[in-house]
mmCIF entry with sequence, helices, sheets and N, C-alpha, C, O atoms, coordinates in Angstrom:
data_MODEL
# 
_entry.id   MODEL 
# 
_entity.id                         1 
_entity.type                       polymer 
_entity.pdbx_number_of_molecules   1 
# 
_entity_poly.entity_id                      1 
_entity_poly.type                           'polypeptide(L)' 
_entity_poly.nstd_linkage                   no 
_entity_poly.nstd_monomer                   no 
_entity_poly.pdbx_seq_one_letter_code       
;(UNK)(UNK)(UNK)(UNK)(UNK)(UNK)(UNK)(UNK)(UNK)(UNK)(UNK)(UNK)(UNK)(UNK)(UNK)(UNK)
(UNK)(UNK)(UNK)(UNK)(UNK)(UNK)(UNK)(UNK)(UNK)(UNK)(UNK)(UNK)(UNK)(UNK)(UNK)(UNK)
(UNK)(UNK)(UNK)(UNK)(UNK)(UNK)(UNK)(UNK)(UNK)(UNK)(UNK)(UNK)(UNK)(UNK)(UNK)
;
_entity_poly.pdbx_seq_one_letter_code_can   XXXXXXXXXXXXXXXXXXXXXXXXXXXXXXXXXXXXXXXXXXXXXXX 
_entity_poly.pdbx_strand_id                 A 
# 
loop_
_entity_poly_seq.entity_id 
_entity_poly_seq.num 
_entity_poly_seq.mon_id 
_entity_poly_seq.hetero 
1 1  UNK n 
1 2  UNK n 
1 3  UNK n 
1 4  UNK n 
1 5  UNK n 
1 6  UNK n 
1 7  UNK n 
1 8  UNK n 
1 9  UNK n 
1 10 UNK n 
1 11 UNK n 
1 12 UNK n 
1 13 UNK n 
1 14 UNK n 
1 15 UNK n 
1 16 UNK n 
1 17 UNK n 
1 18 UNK n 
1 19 UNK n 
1 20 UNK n 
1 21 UNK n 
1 22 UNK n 
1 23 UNK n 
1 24 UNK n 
1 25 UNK n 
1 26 UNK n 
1 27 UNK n 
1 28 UNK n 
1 29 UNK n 
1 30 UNK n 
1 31 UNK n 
1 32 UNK n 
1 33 UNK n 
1 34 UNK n 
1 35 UNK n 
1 36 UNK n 
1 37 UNK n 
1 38 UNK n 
1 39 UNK n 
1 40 UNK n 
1 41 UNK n 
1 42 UNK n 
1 43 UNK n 
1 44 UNK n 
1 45 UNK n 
1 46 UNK n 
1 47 UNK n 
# 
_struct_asym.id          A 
_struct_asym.entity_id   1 
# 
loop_
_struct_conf.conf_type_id 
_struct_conf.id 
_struct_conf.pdbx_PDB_helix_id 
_struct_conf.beg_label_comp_id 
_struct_conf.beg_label_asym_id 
_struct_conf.beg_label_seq_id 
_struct_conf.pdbx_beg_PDB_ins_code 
_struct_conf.end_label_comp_id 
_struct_conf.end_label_asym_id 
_struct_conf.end_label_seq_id 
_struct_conf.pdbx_end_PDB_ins_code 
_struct_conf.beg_auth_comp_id 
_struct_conf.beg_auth_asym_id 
_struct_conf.beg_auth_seq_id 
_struct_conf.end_auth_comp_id 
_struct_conf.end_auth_asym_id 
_struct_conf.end_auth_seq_id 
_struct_conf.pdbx_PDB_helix_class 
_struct_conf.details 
_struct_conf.pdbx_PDB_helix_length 
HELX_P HELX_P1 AA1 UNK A 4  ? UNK A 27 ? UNK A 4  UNK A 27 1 ? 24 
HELX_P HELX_P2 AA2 UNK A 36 ? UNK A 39 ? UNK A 36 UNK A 39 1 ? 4  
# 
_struct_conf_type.id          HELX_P 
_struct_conf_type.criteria    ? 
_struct_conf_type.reference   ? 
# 
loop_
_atom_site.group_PDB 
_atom_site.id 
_atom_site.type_symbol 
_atom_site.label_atom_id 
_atom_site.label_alt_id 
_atom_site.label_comp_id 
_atom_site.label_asym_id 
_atom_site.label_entity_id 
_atom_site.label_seq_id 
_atom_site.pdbx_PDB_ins_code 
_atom_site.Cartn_x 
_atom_site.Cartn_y 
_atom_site.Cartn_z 
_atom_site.occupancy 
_atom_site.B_iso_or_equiv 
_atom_site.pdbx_formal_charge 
_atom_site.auth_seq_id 
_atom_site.auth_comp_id 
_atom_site.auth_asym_id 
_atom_site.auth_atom_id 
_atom_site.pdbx_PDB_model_num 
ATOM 1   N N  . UNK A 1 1  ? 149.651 99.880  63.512 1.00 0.00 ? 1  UNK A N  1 
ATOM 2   C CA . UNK A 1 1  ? 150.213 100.832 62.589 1.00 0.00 ? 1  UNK A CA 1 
ATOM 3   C C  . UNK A 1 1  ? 151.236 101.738 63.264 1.00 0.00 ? 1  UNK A C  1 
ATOM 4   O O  . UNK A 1 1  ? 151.974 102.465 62.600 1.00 0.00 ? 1  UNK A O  1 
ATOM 5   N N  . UNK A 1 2  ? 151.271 101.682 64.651 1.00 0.00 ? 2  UNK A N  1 
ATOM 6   C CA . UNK A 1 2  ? 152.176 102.926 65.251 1.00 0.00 ? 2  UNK A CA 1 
ATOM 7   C C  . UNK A 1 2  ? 153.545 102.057 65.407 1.00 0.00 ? 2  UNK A C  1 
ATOM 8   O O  . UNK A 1 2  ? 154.698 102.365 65.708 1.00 0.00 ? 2  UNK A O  1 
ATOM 9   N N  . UNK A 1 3  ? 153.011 101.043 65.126 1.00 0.00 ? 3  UNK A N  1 
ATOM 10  C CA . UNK A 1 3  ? 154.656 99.901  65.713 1.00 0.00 ? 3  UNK A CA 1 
ATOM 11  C C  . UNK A 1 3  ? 155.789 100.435 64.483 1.00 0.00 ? 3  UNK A C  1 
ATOM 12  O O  . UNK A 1 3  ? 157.014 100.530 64.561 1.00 0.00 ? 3  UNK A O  1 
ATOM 13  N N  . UNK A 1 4  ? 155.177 100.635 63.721 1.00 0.00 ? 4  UNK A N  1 
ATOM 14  C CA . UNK A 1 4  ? 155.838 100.884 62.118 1.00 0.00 ? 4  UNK A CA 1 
ATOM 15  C C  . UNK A 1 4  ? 156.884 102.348 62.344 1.00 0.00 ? 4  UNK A C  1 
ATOM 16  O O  . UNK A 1 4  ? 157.925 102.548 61.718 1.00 0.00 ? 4  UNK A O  1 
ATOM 17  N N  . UNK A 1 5  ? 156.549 102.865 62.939 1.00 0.00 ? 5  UNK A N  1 
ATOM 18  C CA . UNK A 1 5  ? 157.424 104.195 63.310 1.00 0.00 ? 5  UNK A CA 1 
ATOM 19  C C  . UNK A 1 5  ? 157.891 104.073 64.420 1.00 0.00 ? 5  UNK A C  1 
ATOM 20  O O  . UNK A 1 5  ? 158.239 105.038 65.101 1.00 0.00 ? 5  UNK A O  1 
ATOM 21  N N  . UNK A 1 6  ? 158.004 102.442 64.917 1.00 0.00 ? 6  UNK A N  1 
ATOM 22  C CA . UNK A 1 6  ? 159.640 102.617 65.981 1.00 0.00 ? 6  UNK A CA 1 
ATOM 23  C C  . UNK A 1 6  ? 160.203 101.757 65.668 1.00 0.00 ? 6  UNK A C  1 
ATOM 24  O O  . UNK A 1 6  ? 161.299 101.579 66.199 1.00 0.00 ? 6  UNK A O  1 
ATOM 25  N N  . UNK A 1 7  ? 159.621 100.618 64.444 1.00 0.00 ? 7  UNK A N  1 
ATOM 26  C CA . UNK A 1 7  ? 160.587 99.324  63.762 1.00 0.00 ? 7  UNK A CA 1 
ATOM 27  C C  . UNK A 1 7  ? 161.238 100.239 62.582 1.00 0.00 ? 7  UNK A C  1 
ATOM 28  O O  . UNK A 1 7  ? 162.403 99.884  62.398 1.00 0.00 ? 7  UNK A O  1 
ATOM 29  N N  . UNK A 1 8  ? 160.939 101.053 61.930 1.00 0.00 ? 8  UNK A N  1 
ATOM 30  C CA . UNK A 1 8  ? 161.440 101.424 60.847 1.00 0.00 ? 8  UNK A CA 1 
ATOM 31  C C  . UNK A 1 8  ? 162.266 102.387 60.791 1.00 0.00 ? 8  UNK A C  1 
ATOM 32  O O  . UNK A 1 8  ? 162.944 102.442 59.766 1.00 0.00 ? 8  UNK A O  1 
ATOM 33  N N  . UNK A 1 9  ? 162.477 103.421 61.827 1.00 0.00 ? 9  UNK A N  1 
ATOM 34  C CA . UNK A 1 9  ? 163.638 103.788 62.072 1.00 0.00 ? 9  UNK A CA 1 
ATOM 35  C C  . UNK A 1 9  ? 164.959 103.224 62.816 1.00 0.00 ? 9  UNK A C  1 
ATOM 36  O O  . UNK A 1 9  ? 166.129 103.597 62.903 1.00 0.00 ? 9  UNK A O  1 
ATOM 37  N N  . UNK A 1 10 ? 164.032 101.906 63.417 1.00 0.00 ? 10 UNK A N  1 
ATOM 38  C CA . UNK A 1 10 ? 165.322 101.180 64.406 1.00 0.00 ? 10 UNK A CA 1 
ATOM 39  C C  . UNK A 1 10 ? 165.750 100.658 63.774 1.00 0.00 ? 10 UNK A C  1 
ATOM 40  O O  . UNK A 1 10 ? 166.946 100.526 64.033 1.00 0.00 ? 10 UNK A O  1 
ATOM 41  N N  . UNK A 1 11 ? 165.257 99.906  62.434 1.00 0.00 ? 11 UNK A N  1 
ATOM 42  C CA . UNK A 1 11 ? 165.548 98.833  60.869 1.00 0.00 ? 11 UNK A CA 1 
ATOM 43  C C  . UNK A 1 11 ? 166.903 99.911  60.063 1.00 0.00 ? 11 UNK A C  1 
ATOM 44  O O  . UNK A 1 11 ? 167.998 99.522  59.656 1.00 0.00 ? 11 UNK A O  1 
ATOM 45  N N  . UNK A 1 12 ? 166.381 101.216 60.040 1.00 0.00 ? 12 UNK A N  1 
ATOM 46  C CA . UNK A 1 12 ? 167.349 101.585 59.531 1.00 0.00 ? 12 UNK A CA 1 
ATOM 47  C C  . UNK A 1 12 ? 168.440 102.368 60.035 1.00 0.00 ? 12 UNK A C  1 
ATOM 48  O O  . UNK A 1 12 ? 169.256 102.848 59.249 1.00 0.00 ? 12 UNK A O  1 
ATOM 49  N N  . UNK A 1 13 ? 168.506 102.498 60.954 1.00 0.00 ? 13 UNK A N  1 
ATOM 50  C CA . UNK A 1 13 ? 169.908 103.018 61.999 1.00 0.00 ? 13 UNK A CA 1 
ATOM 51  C C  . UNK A 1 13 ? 170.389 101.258 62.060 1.00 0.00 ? 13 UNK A C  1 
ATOM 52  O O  . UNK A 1 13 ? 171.609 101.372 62.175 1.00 0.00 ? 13 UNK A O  1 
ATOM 53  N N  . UNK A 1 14 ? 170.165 100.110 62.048 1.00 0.00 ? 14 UNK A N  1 
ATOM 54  C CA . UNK A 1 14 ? 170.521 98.849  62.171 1.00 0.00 ? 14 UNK A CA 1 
ATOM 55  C C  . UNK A 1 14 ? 171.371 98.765  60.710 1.00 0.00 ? 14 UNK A C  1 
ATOM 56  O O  . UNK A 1 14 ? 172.488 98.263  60.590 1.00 0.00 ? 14 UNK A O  1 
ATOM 57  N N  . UNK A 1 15 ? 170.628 99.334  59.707 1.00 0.00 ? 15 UNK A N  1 
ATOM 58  C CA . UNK A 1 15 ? 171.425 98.721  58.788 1.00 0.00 ? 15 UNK A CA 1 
ATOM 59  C C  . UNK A 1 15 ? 172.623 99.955  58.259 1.00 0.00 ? 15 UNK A C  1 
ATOM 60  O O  . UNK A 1 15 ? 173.582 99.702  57.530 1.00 0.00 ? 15 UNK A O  1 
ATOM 61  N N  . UNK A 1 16 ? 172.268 101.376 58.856 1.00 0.00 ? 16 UNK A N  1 
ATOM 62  C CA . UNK A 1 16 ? 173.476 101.923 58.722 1.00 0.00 ? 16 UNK A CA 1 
ATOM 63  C C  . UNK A 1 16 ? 174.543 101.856 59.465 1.00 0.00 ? 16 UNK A C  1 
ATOM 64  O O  . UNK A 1 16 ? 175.638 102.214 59.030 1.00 0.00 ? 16 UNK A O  1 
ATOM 65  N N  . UNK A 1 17 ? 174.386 101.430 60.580 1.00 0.00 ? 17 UNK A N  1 
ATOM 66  C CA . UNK A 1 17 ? 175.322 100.893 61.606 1.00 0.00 ? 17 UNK A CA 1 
ATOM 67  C C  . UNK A 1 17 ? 175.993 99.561  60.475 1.00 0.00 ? 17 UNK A C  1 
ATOM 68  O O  . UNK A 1 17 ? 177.146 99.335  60.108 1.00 0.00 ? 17 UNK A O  1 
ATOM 69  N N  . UNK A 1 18 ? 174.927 99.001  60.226 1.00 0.00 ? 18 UNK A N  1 
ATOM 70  C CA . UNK A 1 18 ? 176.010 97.469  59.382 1.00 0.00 ? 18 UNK A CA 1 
ATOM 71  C C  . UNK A 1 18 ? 177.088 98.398  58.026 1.00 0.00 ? 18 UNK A C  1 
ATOM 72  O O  . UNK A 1 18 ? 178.318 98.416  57.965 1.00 0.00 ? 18 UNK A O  1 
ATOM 73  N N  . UNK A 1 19 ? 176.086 99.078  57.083 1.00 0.00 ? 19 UNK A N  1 
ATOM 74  C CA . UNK A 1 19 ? 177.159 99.309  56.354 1.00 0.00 ? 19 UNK A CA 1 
ATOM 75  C C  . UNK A 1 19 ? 178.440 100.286 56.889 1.00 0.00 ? 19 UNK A C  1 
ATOM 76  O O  . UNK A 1 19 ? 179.431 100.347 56.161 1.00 0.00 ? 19 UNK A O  1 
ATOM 77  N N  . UNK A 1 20 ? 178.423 100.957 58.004 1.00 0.00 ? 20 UNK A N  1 
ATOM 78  C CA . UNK A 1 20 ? 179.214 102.066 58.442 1.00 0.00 ? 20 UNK A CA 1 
ATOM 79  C C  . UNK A 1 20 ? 180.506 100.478 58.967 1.00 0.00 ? 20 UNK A C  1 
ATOM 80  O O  . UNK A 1 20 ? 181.508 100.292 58.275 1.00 0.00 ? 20 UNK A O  1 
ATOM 81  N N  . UNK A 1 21 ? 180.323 99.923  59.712 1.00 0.00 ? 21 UNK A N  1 
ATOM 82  C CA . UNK A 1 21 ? 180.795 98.346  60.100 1.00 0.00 ? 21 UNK A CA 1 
ATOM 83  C C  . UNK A 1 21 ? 181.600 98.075  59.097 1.00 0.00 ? 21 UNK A C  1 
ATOM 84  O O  . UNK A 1 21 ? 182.811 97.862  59.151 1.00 0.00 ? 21 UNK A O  1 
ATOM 85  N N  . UNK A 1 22 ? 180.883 98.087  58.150 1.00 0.00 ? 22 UNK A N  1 
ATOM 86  C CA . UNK A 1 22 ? 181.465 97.311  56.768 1.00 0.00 ? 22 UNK A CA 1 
ATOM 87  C C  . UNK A 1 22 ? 182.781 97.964  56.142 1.00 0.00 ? 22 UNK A C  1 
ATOM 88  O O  . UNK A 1 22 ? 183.872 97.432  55.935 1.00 0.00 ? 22 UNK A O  1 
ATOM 89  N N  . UNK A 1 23 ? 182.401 99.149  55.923 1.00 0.00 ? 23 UNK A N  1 
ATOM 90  C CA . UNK A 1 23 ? 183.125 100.264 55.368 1.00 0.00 ? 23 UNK A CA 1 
ATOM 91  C C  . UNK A 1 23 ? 184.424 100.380 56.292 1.00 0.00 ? 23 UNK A C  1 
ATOM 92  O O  . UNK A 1 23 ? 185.467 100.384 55.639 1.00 0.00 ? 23 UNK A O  1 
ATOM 93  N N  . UNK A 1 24 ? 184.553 100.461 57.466 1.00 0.00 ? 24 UNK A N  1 
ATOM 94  C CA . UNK A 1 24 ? 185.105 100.456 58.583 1.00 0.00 ? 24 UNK A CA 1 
ATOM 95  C C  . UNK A 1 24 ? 186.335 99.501  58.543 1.00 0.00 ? 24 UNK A C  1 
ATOM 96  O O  . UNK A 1 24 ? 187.511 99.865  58.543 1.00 0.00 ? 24 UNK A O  1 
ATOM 97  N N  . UNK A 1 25 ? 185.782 97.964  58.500 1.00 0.00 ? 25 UNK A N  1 
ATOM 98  C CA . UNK A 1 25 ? 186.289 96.859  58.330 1.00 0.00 ? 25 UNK A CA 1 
ATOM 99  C C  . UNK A 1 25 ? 187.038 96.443  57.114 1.00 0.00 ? 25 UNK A C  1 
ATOM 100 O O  . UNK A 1 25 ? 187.983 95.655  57.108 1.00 0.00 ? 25 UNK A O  1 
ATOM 101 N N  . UNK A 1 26 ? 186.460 97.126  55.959 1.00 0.00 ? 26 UNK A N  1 
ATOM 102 C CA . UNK A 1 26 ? 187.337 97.105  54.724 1.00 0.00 ? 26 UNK A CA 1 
ATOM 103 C C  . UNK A 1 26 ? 188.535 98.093  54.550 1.00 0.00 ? 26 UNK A C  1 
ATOM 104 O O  . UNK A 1 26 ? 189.628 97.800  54.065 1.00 0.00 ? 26 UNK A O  1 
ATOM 105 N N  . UNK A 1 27 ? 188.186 99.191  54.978 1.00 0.00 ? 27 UNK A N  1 
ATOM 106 C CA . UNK A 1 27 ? 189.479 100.150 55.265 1.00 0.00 ? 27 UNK A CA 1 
ATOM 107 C C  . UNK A 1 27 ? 190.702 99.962  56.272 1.00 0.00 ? 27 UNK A C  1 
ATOM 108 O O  . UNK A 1 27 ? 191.888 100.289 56.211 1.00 0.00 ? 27 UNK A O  1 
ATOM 109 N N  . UNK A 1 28 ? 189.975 99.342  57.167 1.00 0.00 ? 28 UNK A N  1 
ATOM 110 C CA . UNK A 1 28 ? 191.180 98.540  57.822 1.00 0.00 ? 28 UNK A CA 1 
ATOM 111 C C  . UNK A 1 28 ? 191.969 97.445  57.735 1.00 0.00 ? 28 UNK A C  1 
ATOM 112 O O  . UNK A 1 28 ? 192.781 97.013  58.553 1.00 0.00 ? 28 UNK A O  1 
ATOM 113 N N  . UNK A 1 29 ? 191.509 96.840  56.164 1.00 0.00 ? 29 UNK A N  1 
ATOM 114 C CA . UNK A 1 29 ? 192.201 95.971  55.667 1.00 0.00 ? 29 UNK A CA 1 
ATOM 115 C C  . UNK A 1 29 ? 191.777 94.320  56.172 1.00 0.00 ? 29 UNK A C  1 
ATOM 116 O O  . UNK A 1 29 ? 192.512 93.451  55.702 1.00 0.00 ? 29 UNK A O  1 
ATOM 117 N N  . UNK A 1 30 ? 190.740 93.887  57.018 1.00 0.00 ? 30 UNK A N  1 
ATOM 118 C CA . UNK A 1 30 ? 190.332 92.626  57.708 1.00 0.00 ? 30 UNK A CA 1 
ATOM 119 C C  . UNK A 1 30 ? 189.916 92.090  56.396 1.00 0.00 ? 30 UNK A C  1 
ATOM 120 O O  . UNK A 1 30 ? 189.595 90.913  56.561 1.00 0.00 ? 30 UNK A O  1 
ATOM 121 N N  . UNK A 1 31 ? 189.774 92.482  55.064 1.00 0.00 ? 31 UNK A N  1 
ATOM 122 C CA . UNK A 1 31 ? 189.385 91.486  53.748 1.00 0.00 ? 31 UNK A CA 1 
ATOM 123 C C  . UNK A 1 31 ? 190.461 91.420  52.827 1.00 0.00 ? 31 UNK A C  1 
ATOM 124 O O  . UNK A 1 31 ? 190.302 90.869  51.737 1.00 0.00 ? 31 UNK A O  1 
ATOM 125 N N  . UNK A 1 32 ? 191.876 92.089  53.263 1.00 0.00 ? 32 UNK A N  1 
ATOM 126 C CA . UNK A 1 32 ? 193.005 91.875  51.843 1.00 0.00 ? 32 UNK A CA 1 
ATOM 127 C C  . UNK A 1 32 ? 193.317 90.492  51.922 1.00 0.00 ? 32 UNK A C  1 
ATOM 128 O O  . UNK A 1 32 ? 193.624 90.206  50.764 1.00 0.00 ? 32 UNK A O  1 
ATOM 129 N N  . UNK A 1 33 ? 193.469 88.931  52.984 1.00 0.00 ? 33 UNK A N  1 
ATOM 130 C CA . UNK A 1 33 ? 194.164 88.153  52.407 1.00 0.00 ? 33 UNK A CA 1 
ATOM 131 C C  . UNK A 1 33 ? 193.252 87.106  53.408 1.00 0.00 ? 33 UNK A C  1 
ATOM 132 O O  . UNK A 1 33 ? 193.136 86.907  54.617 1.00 0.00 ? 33 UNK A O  1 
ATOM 133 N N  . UNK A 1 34 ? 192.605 86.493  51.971 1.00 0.00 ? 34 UNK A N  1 
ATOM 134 C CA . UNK A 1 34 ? 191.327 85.371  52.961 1.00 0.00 ? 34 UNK A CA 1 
ATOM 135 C C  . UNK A 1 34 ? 191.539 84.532  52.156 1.00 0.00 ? 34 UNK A C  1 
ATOM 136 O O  . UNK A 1 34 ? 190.623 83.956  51.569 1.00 0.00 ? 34 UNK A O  1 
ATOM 137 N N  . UNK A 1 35 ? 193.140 84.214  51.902 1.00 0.00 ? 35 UNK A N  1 
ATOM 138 C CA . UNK A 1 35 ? 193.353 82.357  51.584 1.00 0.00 ? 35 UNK A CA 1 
ATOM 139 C C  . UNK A 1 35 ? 194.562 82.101  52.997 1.00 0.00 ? 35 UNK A C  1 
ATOM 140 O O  . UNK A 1 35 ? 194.370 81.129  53.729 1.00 0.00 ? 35 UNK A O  1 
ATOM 141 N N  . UNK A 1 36 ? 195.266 82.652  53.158 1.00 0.00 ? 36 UNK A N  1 
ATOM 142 C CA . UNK A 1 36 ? 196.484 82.534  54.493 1.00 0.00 ? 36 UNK A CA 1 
ATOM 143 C C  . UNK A 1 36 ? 196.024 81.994  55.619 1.00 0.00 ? 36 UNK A C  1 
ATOM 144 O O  . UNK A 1 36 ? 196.431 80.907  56.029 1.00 0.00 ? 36 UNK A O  1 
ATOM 145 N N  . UNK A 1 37 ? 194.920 82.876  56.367 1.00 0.00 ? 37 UNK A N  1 
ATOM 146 C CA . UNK A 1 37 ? 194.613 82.278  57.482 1.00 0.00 ? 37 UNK A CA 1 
ATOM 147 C C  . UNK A 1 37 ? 193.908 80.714  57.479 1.00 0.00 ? 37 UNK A C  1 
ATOM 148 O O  . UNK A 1 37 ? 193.915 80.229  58.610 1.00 0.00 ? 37 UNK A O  1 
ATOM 149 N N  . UNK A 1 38 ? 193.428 80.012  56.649 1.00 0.00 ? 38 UNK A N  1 
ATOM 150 C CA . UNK A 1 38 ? 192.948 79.076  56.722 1.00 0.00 ? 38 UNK A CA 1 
ATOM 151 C C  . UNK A 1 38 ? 193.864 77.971  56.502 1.00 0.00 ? 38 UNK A C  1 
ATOM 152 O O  . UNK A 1 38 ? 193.529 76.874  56.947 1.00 0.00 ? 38 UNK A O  1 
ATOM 153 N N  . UNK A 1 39 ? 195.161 78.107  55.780 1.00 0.00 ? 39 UNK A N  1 
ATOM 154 C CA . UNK A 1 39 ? 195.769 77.409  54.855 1.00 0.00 ? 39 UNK A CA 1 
ATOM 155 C C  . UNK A 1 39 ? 196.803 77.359  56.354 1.00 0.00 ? 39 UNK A C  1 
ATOM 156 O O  . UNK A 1 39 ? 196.963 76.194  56.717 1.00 0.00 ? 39 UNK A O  1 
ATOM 157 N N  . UNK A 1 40 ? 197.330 78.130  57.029 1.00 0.00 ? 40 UNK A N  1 
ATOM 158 C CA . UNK A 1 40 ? 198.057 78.208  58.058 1.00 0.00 ? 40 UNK A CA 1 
ATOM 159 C C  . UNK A 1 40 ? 198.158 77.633  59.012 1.00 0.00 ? 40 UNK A C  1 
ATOM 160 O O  . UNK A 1 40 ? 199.185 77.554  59.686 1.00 0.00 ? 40 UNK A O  1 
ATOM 161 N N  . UNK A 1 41 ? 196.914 77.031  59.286 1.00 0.00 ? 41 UNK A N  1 
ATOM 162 C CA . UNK A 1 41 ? 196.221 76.308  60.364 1.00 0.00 ? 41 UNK A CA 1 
ATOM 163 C C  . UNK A 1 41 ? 196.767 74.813  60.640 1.00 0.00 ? 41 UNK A C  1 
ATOM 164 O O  . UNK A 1 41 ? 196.839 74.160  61.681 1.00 0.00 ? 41 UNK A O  1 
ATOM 165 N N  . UNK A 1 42 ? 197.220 74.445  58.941 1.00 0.00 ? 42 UNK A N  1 
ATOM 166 C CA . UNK A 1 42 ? 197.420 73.126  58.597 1.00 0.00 ? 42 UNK A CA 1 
ATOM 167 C C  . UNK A 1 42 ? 199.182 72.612  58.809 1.00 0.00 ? 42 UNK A C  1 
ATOM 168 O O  . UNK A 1 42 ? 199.784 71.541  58.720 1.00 0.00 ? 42 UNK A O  1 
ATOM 169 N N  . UNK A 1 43 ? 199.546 74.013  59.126 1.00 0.00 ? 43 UNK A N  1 
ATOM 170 C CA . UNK A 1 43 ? 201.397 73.864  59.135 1.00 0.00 ? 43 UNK A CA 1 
ATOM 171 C C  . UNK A 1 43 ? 201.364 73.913  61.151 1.00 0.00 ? 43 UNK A C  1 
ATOM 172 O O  . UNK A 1 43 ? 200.825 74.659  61.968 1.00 0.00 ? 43 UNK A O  1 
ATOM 173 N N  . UNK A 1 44 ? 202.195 72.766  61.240 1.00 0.00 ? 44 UNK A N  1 
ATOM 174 C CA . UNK A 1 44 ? 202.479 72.689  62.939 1.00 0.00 ? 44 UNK A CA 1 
ATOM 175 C C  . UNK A 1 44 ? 204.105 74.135  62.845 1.00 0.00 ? 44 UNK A C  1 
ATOM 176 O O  . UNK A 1 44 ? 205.050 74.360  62.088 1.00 0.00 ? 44 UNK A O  1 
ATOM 177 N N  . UNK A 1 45 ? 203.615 74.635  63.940 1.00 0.00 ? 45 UNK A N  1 
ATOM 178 C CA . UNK A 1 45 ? 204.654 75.369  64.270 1.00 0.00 ? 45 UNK A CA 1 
ATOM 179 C C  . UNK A 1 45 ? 206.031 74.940  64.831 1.00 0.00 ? 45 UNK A C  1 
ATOM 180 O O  . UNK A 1 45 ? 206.093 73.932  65.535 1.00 0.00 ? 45 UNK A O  1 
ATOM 181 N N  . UNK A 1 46 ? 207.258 75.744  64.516 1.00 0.00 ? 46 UNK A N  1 
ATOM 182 C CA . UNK A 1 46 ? 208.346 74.950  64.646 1.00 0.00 ? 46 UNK A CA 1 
ATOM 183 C C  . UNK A 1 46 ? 208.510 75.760  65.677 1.00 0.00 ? 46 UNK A C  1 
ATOM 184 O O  . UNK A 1 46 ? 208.135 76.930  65.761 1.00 0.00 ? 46 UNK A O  1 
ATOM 185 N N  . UNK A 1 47 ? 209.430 74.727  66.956 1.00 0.00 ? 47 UNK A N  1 
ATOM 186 C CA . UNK A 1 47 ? 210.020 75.603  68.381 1.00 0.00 ? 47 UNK A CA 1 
ATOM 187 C C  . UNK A 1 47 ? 211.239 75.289  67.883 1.00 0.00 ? 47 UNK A C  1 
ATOM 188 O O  . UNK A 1 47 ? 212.258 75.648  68.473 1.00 0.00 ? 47 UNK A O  1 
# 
C-alpha cells in the first residue's frame, strides 16, 4: 500500500510532463503539415 504514494505521484508528473510536451510541440508548429514530409521522400533530388 505505501508503493501507491511513490507510483502515483511519479504517474502523474509523467503524464504532465507528456501533456506540457504536447502543448509545447503543437505551438511550435511540428503538426501543421503531415502529408509533405512523407510524399517528399519519393522525389530524387536534382544537383
Amino acid at each position: 500500500m505505501s508503493v501507491i504514494y511513490i507510483i502515483l505521484p511519479l504517474a502523474l508528473l509523467m503524464a504532465l510532463g507528456g501533456i506540457i510536451a504536447f502543448i509545447w510541440a503543437t505551438r511550435r508548429g511540428q503538426f501543421d503539415d503531415l502529408d509533405t514530409p512523407p510524399n517528399r521522400m519519393l522525389f530524387d533530388d536534382e544537383e
